[in-house]
Backbone as CSV, one residue per row, in Angstrom:
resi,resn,N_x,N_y,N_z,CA_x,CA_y,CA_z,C_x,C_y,C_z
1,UNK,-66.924,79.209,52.446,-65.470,79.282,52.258,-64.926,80.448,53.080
2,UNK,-63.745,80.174,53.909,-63.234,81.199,54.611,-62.593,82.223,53.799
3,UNK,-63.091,83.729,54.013,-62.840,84.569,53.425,-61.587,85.918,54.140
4,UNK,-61.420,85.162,55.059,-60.061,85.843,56.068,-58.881,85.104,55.742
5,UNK,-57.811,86.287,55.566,-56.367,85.892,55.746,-55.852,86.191,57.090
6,UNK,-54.648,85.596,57.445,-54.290,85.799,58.343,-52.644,85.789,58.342
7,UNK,-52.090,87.141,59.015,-50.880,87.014,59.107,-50.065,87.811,60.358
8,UNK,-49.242,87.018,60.570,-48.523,86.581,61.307,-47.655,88.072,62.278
9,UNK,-48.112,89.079,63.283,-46.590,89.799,63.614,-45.948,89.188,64.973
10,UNK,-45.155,89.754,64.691,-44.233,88.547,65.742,-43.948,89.976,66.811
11,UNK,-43.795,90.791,66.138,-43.685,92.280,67.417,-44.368,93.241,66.922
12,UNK,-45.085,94.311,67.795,-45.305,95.482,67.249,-45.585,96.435,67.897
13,UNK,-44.673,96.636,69.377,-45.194,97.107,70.361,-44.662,98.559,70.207
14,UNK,-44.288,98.911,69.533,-43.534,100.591,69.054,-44.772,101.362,68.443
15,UNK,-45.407,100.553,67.783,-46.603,101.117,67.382,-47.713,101.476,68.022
16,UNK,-49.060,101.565,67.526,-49.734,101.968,68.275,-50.939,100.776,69.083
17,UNK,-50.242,99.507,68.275,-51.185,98.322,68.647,-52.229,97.926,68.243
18,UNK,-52.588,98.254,67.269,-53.539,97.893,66.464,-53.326,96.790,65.414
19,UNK,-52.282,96.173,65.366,-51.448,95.400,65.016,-51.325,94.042,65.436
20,UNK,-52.227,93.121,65.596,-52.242,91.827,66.094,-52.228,90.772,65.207
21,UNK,-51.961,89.565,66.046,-51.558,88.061,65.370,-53.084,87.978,64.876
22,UNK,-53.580,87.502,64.137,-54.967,87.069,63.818,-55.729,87.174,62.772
23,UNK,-56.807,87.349,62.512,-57.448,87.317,61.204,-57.734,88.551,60.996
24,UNK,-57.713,89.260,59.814,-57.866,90.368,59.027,-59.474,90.602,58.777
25,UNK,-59.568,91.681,59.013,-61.408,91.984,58.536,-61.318,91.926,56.963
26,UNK,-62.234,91.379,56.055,-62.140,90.992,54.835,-62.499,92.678,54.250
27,UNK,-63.208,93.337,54.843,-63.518,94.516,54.010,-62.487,95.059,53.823
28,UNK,-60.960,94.578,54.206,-59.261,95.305,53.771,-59.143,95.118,52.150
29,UNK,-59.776,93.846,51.830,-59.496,93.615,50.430,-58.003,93.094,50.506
30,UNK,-57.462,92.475,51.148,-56.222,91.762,51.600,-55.910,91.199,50.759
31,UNK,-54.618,91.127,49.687,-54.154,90.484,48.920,-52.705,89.574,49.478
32,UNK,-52.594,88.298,49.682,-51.821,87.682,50.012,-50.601,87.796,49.357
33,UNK,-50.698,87.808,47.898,-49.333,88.773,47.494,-48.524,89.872,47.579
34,UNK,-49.606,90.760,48.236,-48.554,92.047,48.937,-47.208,91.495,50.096
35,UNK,-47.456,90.451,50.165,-46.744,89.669,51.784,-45.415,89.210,50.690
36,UNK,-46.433,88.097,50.136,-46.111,87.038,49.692,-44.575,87.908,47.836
37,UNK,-44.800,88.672,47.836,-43.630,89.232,46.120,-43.214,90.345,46.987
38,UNK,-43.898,91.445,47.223,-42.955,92.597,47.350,-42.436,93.144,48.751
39,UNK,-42.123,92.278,49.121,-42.284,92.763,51.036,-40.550,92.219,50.722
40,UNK,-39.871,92.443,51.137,-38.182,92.072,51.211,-38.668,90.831,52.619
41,UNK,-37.813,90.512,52.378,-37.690,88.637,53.496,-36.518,87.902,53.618
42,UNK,-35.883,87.519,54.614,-35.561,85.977,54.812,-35.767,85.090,55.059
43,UNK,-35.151,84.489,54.465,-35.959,82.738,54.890,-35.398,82.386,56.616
44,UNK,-36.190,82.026,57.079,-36.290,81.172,58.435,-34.378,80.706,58.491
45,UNK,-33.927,80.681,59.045,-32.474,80.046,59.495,-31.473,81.054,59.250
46,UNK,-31.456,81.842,58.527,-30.999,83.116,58.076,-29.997,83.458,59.558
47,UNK,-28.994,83.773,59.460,-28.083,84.288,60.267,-27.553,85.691,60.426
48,UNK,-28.998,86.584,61.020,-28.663,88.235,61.012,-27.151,88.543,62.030
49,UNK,-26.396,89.493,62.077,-25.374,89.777,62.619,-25.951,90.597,63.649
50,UNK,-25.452,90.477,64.821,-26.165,91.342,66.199,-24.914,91.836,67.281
51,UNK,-25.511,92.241,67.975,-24.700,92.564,69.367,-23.773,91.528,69.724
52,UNK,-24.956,90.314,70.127,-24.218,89.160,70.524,-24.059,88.121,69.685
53,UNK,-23.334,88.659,68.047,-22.877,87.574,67.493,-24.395,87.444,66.589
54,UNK,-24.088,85.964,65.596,-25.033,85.839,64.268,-25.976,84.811,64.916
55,UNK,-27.437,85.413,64.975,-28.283,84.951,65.402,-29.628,84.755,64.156
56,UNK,-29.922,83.707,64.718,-31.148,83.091,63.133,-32.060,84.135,63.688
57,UNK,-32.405,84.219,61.987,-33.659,85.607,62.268,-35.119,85.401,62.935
58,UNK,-35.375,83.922,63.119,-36.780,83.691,63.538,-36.180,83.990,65.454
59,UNK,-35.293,83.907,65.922,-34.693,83.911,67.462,-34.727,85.545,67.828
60,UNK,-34.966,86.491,66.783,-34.999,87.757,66.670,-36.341,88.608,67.372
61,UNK,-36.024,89.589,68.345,-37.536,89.750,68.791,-36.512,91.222,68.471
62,UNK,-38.266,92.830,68.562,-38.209,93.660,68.400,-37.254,94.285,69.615
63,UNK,-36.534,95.349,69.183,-35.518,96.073,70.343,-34.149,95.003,70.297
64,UNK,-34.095,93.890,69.756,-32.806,93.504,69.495,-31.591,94.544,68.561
65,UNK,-30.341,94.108,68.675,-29.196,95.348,68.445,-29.080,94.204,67.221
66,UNK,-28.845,94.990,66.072,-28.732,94.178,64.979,-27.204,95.324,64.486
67,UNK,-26.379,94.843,63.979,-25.376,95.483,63.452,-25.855,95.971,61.894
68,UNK,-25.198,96.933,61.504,-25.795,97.999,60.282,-24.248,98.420,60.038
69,UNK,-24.116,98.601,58.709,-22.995,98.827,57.837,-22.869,100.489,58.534
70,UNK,-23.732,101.142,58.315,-23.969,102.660,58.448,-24.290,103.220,60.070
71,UNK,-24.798,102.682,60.603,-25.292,103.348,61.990,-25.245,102.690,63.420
72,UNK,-23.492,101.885,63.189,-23.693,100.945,64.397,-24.660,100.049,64.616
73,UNK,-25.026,99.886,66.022,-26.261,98.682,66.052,-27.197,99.227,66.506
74,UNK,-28.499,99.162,65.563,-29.543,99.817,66.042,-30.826,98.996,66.217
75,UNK,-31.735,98.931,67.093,-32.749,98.280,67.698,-33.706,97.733,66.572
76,UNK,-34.507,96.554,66.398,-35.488,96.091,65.275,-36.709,96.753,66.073
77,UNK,-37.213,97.665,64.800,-38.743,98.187,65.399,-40.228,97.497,64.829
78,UNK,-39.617,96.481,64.509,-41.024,95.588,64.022,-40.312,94.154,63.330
79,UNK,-40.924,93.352,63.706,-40.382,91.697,62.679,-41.589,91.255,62.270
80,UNK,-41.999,91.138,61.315,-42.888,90.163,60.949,-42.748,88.876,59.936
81,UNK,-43.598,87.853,59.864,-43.565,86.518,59.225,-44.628,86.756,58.855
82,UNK,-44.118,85.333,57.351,-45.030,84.947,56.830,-44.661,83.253,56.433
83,UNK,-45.899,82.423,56.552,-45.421,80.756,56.565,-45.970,80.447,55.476
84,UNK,-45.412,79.930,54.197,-45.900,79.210,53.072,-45.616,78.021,52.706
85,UNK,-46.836,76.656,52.297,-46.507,75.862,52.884,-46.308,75.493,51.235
86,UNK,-45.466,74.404,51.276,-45.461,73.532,49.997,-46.536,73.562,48.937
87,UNK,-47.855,73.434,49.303,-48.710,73.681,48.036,-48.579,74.466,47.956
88,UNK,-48.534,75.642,48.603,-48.465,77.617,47.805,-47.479,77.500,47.052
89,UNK,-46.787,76.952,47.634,-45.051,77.059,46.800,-44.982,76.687,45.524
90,UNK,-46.025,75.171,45.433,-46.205,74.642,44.168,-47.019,75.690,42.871
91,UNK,-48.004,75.891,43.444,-48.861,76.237,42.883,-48.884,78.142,42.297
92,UNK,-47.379,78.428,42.945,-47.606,79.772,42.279,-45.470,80.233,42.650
93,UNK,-44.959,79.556,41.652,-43.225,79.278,41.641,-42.760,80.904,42.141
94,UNK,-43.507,81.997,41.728,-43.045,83.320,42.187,-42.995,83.806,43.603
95,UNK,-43.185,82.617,43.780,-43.516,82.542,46.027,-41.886,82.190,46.117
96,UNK,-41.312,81.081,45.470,-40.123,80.632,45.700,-39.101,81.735,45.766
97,UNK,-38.350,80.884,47.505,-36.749,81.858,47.452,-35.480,82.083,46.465
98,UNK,-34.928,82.662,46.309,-33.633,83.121,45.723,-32.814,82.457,46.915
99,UNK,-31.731,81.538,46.288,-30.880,80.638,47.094,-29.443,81.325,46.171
100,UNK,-28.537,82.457,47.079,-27.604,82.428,47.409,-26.410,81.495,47.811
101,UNK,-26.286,81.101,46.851,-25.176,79.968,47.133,-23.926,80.757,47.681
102,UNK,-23.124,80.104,48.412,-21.942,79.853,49.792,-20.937,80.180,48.868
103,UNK,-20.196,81.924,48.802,-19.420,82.147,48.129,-19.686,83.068,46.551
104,UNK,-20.899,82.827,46.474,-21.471,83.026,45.028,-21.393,84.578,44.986
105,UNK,-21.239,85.298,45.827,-20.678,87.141,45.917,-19.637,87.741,45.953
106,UNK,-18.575,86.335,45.914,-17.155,86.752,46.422,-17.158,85.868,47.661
107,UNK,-15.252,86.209,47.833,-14.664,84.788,48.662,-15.393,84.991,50.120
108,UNK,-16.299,83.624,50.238,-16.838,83.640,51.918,-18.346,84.151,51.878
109,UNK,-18.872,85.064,50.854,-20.042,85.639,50.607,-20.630,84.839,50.147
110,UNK,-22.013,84.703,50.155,-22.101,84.382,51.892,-21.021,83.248,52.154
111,UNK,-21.572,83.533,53.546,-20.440,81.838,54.610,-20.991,80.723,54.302
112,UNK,-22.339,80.593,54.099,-23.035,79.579,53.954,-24.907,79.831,52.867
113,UNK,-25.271,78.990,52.794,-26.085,78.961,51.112,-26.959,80.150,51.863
114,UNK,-27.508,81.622,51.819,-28.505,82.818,51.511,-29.636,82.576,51.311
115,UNK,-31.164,81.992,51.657,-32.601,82.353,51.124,-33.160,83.464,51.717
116,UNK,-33.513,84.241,50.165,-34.339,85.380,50.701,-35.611,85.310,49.768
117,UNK,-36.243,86.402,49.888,-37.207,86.654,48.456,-36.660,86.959,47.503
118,UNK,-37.562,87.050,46.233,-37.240,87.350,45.017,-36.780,88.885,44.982
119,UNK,-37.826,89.583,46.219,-37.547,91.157,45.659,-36.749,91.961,46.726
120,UNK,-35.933,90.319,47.265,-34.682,91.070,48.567,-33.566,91.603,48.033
121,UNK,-33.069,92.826,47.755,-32.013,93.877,47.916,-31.016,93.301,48.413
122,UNK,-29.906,92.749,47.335,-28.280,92.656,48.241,-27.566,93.744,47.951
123,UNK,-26.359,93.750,48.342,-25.524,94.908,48.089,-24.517,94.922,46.697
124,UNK,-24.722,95.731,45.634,-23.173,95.256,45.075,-22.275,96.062,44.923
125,UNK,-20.560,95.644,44.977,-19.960,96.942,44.795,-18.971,96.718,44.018
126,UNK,-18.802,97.735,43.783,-17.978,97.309,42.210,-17.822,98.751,41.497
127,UNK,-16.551,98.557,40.799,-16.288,99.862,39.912,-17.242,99.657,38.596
128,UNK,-17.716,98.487,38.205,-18.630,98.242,37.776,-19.964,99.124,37.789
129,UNK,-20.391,99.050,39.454,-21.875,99.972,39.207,-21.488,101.499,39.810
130,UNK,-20.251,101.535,39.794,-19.864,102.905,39.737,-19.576,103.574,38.096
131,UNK,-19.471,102.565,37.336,-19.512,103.057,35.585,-20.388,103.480,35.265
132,UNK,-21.642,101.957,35.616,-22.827,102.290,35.601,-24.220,103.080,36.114
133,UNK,-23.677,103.532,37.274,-24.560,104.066,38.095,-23.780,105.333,38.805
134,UNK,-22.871,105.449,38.800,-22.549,106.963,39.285,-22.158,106.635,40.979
135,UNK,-22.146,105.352,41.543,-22.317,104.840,42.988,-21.450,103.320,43.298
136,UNK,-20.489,103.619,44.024,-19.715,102.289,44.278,-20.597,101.484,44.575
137,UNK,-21.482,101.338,45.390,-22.583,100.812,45.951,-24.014,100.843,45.610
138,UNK,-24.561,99.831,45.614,-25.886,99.986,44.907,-26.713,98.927,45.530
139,UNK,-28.212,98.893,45.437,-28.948,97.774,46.015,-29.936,96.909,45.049
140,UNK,-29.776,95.803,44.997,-29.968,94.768,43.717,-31.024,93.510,44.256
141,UNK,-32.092,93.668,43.573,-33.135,92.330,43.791,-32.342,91.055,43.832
142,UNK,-32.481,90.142,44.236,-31.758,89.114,44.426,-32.035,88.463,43.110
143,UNK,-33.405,88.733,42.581,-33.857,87.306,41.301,-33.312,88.238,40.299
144,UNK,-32.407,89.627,40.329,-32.019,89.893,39.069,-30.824,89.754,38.907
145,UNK,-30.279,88.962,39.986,-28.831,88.677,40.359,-28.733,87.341,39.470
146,UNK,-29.924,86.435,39.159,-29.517,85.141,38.876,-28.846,84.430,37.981
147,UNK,-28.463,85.811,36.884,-27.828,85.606,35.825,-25.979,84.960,36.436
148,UNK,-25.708,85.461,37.437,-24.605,85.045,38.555,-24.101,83.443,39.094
149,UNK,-22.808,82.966,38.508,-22.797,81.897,38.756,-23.419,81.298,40.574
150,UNK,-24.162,80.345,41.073,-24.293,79.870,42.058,-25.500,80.786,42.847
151,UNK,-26.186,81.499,42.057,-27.459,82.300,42.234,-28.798,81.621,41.251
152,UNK,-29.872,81.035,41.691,-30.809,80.155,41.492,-32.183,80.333,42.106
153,UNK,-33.245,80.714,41.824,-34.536,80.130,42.496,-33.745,78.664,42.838
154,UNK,-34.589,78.792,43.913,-34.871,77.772,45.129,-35.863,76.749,44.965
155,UNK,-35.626,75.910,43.869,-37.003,75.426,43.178,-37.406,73.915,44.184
156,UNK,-36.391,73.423,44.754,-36.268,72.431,45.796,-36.835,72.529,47.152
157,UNK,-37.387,73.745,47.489,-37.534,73.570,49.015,-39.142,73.663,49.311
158,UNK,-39.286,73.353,50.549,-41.062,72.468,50.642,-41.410,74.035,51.318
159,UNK,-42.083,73.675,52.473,-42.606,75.084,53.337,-41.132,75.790,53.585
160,UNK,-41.827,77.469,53.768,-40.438,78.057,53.905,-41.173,79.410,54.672
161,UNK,-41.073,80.237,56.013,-41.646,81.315,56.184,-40.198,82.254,56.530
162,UNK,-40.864,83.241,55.802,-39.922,84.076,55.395,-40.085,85.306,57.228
163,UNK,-39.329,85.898,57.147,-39.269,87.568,58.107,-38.839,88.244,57.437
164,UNK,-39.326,90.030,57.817,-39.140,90.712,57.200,-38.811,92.145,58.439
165,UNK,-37.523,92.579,59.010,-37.276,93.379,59.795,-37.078,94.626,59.385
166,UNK,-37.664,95.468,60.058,-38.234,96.939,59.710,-37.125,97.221,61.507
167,UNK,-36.272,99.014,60.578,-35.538,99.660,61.627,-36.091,101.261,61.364
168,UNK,-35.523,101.778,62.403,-36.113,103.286,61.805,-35.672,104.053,60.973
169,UNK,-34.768,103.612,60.380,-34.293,103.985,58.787,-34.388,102.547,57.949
170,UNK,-33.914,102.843,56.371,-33.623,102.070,55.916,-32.208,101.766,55.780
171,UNK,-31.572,99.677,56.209,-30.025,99.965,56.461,-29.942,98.839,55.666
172,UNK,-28.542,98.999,55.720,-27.848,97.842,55.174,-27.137,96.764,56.255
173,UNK,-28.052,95.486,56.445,-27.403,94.799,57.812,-26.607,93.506,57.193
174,UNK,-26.260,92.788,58.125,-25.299,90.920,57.698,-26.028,89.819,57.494
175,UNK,-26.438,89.273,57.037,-26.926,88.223,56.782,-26.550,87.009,56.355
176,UNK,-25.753,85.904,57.264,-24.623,84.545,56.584,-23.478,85.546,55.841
177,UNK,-23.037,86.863,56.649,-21.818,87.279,56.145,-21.834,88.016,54.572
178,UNK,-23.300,88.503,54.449,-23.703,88.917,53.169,-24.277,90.331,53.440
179,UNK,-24.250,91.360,53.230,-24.547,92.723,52.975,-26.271,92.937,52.606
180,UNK,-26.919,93.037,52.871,-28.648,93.050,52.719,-28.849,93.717,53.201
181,UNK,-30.098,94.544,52.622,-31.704,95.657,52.864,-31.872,94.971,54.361
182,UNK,-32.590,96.212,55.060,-33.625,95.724,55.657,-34.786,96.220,55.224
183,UNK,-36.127,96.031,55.523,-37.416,96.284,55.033,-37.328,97.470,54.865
184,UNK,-37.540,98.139,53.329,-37.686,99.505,53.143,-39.131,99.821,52.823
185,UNK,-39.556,100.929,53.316,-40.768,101.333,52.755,-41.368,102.613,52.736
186,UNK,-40.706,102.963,51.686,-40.125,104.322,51.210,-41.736,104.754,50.526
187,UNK,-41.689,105.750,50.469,-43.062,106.289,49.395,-43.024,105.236,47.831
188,UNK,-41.515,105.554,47.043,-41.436,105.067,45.690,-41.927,103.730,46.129
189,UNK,-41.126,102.759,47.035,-41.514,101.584,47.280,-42.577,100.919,47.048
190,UNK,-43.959,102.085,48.091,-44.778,101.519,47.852,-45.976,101.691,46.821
191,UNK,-45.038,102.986,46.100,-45.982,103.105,44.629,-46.014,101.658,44.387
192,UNK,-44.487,101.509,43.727,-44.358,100.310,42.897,-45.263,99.092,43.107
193,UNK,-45.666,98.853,43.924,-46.635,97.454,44.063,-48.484,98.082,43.755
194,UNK,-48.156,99.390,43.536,-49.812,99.744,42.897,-50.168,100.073,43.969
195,UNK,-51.189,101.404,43.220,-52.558,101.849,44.453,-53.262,101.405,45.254
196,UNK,-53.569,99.875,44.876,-54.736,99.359,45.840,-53.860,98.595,46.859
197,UNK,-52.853,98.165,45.977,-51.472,97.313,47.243,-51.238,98.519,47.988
198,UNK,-50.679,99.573,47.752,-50.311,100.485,48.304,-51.356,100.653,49.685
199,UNK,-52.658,101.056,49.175,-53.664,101.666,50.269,-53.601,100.574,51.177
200,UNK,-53.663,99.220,50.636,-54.019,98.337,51.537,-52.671,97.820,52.727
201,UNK,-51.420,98.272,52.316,-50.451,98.158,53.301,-50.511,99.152,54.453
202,UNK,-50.959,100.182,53.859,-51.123,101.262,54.830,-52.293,101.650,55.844
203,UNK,-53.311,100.772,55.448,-54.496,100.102,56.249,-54.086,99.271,57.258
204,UNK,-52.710,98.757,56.912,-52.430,97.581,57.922,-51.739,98.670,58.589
205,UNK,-50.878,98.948,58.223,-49.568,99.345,58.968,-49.434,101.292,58.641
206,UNK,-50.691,101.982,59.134,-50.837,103.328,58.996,-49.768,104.088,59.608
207,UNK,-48.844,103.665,60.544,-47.174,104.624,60.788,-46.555,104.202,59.929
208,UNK,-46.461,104.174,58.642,-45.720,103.826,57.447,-45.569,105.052,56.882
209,UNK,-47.184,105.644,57.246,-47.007,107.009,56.334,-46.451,108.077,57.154
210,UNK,-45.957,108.224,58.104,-45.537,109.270,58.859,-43.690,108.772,58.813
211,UNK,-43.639,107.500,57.929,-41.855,107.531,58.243,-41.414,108.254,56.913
212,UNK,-40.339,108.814,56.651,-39.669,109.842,55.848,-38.149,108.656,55.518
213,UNK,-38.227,107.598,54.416,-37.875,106.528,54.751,-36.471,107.046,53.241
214,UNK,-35.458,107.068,53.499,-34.748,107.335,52.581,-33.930,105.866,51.911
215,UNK,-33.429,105.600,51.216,-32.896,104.174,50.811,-31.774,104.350,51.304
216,UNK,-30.844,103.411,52.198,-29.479,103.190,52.316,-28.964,103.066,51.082
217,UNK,-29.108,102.891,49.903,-28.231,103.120,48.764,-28.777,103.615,48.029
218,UNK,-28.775,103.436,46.515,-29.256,103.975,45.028,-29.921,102.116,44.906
219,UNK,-31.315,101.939,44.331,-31.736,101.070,43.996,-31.402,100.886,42.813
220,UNK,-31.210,99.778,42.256,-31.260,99.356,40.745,-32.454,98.162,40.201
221,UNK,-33.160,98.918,39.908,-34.599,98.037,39.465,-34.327,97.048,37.966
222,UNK,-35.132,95.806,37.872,-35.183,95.352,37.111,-34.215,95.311,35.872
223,UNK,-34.198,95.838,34.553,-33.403,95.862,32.703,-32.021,95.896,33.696
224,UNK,-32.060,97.346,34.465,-30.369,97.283,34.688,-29.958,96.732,35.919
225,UNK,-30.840,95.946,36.439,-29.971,95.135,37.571,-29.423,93.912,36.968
226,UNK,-30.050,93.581,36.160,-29.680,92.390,35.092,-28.611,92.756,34.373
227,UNK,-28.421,93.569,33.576,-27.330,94.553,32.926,-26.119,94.405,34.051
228,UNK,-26.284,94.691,35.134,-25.282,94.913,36.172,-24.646,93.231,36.317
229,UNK,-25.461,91.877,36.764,-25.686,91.207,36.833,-24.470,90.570,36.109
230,UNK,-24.384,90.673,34.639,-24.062,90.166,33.792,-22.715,90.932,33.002
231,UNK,-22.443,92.076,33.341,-21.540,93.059,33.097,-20.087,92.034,34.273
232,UNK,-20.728,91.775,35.663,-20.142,90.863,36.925,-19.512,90.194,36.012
233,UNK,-20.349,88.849,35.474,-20.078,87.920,35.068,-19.247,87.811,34.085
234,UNK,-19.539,88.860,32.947,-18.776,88.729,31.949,-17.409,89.178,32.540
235,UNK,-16.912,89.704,33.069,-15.960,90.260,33.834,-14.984,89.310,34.618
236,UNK,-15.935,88.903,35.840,-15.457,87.670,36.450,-15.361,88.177,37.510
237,UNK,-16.116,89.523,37.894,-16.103,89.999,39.099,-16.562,89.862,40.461
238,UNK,-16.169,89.959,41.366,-16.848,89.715,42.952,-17.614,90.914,42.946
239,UNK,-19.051,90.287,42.974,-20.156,91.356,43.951,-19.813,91.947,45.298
240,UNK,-19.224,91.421,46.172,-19.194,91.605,47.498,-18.081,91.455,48.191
């Protein structure tokens, strides 16, 4: 039985190159769920905002000008994928995207239906999580959003490979006209997915530990992103 994973970078030439398309030495102890739950993602068709206008994120190569709420347009220093095909999808539902429905953030938010991951960061703003949080602005898992009319796992869709764009900070970019993370990977970050996830991301991707990665907003994890979620709703408020 093949005991190699294999995944996918689509750029990584900023680095030091050690970084290739191909199979993983098994002595990494490679867990396909480090990719697959806590890595922030879009789904394939995804419409990032750029220099020249909204371009699908798989058309995206590294050193492209991506527009950022905060720092003008600044260059992608790494893209990577990951392809999951219908049986993964079946066989383990926490693989499935968060489908952003067309409008479901406020008028036009997005322009059109949003797939990301479960543990993709949108933006919300609101005097709301300024009650709650001390911050007009805040950054919110998408699956704790779902309490939100027209916010749903994605329980319908077959293969789906997600990207995940890394800048030299952490920003807030456009996505179908929607406010989103880009790949953060902050120290806390990568506590949260555990020690051995932890070591083993940094086996892959060892200039992780030399970035000093601050969050473009205040995160809101899990009890109170839901809290937030639903505070919206009861309200009748626009996220975005």
């Amino acid at each position: 039985m093949k005991s190699l994973q294999k995944i996918t970078v689509v750029s990584a030439s900023q680095f030091n190159g050690n970084v290739q398309s191909g199979y993983l030495d098994p002595t990494l102890s490679f867990k396909p769920s480090i990719y697959d739950l806590d890595i922030v993602c879009f789904a394939n068709g995804t419409l990032i905002l750029t220099d020249r206008g909204a371009v699908p994120v798989e058309a995206l190569r590294e050193g492209d000008l991506v527009v950022t709420r905060d720092h003008g347009t600044q260059p992608i220093s790494w893209i990577g994928s990951r392809r999951l095909s219908a049986e993964k999808l079946r066989a383990n539902a926490r693989l499935l995207p968060i489908r952003v429905g067309q409008g479901a953030l406020g008028a036009g938010v997005p322009s059109q239906d949003l797939l990301v991951s479960p543990q993709h960061r949108l933006l919300v703003r609101s005097h709301i999580a300024r009650r709650m949080f001390g911050a007009d602005e805040v950054l919110v898992a998408a699956k704790h959003l779902c309490a939100l009319d027209g916010i749903e796992v994605a329980a319908d869709v077959g293969q789906i490979e997600y990207f995940h764009l890394l800048f030299d900070r952490h920003e807030v970019i456009i996505a179908n006209d929607t406010e989103a993370e880009s790949l953060y990977t902050g120290p806390e970050a990568l506590k949260s997915v555990g020690p051995a996830a932890r070591e083993e991301i940094l086996t892959i991707f060892p200039e992780l530990m030399d970035r000093d990665f601050a969050p473009a907003r205040p995160l809101v994890a899990g009890r109170q992103g839901r809290r937030l979620a639903a505070r919206h709703l009861q309200n009748s408020r626009a996220v975005q």
